[in-house]
Every structure is written in C-alpha cells, then in structure tokens.
C-alpha positions in Angstrom: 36.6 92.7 139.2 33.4 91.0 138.5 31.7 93.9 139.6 33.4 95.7 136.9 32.3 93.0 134.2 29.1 93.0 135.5 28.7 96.2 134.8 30.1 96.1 131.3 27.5 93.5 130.3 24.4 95.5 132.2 25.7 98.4 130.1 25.5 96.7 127.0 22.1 95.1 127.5 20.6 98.2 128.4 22.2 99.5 124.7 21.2 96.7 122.9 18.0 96.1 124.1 17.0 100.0 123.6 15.6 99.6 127.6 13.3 102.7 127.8 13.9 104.0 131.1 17.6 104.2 130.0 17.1 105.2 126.5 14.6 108.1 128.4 17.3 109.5 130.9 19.8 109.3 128.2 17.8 111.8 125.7 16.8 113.9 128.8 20.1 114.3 130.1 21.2 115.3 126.3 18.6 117.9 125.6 19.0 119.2 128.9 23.0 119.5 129.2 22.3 120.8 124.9 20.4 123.6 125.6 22.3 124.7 129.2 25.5 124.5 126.5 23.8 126.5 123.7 22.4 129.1 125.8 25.9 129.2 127.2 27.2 129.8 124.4 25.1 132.7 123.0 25.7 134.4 126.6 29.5 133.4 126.7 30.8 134.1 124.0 28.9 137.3 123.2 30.3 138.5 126.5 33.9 137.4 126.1 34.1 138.7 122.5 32.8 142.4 124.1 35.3 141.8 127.0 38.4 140.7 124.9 37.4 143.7 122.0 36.8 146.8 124.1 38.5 148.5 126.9 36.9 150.4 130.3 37.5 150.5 134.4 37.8 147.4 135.7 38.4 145.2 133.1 41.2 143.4 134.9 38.6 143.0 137.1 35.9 141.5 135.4 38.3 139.1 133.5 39.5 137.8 137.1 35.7 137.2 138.1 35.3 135.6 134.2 38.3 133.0 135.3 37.5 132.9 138.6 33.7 131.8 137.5 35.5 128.9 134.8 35.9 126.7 138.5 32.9 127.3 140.1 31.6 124.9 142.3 28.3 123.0 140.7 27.5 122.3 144.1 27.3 126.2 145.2 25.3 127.2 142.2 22.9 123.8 143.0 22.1 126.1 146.6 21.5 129.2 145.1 19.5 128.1 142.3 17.5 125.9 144.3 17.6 129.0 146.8 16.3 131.6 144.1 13.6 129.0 143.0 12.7 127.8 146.3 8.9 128.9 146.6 9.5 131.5 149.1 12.5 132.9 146.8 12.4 135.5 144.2 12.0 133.5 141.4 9.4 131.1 143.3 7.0 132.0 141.8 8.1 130.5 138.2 7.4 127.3 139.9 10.1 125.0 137.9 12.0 123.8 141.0 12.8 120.1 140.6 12.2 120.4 136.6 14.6 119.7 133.8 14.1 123.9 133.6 15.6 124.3 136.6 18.8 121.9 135.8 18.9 123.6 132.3 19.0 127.2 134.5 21.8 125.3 136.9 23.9 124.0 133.8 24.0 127.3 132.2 25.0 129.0 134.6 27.7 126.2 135.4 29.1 126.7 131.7 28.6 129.8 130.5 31.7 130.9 132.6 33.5 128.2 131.2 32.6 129.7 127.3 33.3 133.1 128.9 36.9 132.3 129.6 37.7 130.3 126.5 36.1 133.3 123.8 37.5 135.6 125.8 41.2 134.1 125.6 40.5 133.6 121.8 39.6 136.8 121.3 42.3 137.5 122.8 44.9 136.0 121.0 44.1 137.5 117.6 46.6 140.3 116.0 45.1 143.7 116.8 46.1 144.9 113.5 43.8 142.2 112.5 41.0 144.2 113.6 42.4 147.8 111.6 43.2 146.2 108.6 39.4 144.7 108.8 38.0 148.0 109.4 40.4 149.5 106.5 38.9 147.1 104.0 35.3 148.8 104.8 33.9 146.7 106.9 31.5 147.3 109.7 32.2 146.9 112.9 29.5 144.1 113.4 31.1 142.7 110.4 34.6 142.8 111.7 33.2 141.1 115.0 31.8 138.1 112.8 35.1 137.9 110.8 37.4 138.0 114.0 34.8 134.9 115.8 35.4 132.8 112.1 39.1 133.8 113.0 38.9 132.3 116.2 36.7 129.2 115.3 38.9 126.5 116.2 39.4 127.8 120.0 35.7 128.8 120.1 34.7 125.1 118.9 36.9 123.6 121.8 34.5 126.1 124.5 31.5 124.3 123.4 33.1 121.0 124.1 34.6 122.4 127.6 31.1 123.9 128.0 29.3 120.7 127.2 32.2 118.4 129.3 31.3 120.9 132.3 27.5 119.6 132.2 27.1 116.6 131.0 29.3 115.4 133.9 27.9 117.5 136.2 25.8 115.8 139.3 25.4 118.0 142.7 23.2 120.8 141.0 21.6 118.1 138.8 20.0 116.4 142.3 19.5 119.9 143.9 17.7 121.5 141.7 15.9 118.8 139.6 15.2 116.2 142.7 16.4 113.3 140.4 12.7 112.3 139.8 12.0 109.2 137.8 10.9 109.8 134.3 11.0 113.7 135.0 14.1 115.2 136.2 16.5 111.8 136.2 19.3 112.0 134.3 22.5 109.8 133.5 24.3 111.0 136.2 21.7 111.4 139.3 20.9 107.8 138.2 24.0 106.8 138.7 24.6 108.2 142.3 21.0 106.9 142.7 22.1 103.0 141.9 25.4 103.4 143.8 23.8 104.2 147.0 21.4 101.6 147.0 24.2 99.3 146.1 23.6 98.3 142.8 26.7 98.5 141.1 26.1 96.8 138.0 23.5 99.1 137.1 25.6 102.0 138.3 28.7 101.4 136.2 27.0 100.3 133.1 24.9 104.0 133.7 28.5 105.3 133.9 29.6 103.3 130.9 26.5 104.8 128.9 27.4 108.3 130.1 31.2 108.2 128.7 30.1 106.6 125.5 27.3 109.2 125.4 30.2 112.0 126.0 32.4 110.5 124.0 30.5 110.2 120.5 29.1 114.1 121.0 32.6 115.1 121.3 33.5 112.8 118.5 31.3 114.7 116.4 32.5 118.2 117.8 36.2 117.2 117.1 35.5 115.8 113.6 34.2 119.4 112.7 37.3 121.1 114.8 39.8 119.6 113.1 37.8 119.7 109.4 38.8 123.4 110.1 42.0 123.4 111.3 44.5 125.1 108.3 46.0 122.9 106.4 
C-alpha cells in the first residue's frame, strides 16, 4: 500500500513541478498516438464508409478480415513493422526504425482496423432509404456520402476514442519499433515498463497515474463534443 501512495505523490510532483523529462514523454506520446489516430481515421473510415455503401465478391469477406483486424495483436504488428523497417527489409531503406515515425507507422496500423470496424457498423446501421431519398432531393453522390457520415457522427466520434484508447495504451509495438530511447522514442508507456523492471515503482505508477489522467482528459474532451451532438 505504500508503494501505491508513493506513487500517487511521485505522480503529482512530477505534475506540479512541470518535470521536463515527464512533461517531454507526455507531449511525445500525444502527438505520436494523435497523428497514428488521425491518419487512422482518414484510412478507416474512408474505407468502412466504401465497404458499408457498396456491394461486390467478397464482401463478407473483407468485413470478417475488417473485425478480425479490430483485435489484432500490437505485439504481432511490433514484428512486422520492425521486420519491414529492419535495414535489410523492404522499407529499410527509409531508415526510421526506432523513431517516433516508426511508432506512429505501428499505431496506425494498430487503429485504423479499429476505425474500420466502428464506421463500417455505422454505416451500417443507417436506413437505406436514407441514402434514395438523399439522392431524390438532387444530391450528389459525394454529397450523400458527407450527409450519411454527419448522420452517423455520434458512432463515428466514439471510433476516434476507441481508435485513440487502442494507442495511447498500447506498449509492445511502442518498445519494438521505437527502442524506447530517452528523449527520442520514450513514451508514457515504454517508461513505465522501463521503471517497473528496474524496480522503481513509484516512478512507474505515478507514470501510470500520468497516463490515465492523460487518457482521461482527451476523452473528456472527445465525450463533451459526443454528447453536444447527441439529439435532444
């Protein structure tokens, strides 16, 4: 239990007294898991919106991979990221292996799935007359995309916060493909597996208490907008 407290007052000194090294790994670790979630979102949920609107061979198909890909193992993508970056791998000779690029490639990949599977089941959901009595009215059909996505907003708004949950948690790739280097590629949660293995558990729980705060105000912000929009 005193670890625990500990932990709680490490965590609030490193807050309060703005400690660089923490307030550094903190802003990496959110413009690193923001951009993996944005790109993720420009991939995911133009692809679910095509999957959920149109019909060809194999779409049952392609939807199972799309769910299947929402519990993907971070740990499997770490090895074949690393694997593709690696300097004798195809993409070696980009040279961002053990970068925040690399993580950002690692978290994208990690959520865009996740986005996928979310747009596509809000798409989804939508009357289909919605879509003929859009079209009726005149509109384009890259209008009546833009309509139905402002249809499903409120779905679509809860895939960015299961696309940015999916990251800013995430660890295994985070080490393997970024090599947790200090003031480079460290991040809240490599630091905190860092800490724990060497033992120092005050410093690893008040990282951990500075990551859920962290997670906790971003989704704040993302639900305030959420339910701004829900229909009265």
């Amino acid at each position: 239990m005193d670890i625990i407290l500990d932990g709680i007052k490490e965590a609030f000194r490193l807050l309060f007294s703005l400690d660089p090294e923490v307030m550094g790994i903190t802003w990496l670790s959110f413009k690193i898991s923001g951009i993996a979630t944005l790109i993720s979102l420009v991939i995911g949920i133009t692809v679910g919106t095509i999957v959920a609107l149109t019909s060809f061979p194999g779409r049952k198909f392609v939807v199972s991979l799309i769910n299947t890909g929402m519990a993907l193992p971070p740990v499997v993508v770490g090895l074949f990221v690393t694997i593709f970056l690696w300097r004798n791998g195809p993409l070696g000779f980009l040279e961002i292996l053990y970068t925040p690029t690399a993580i950002i490639v690692a978290q994208a990949i990690i959520a865009t799935p996740i986005v996928t599977g979310i747009s596509l089941a809000a798409m989804q959901q939508l009357p289909k007359k919605l879509r003929l009595q859009i079209l009726a009215l005149g509109a384009t059909r890259v209008q009546m995309v833009w309509i139905l996505i402002r249809e499903a907003k409120l779905p679509l708004l809860a895939a960015v916060m299961a696309g940015f949950g999916g990251v800013i948690s995430e660890v295994g790739a985070s080490i393997m493909v970024g090599g947790n280097i200090k003031g480079y590629s460290r991040v809240l949660t490599t630091a905190t597996v860092m800490e724990t293995s060497r033992g120092n558990f005050d410093i690893a729980i008040a990282l951990g208490i500075i990551l859920l705060i962290f997670a906790y105000l971003i989704n704040l912000i993302l639900t305030q907008i959420q339910q701004r929009e829900r229909p009265r």
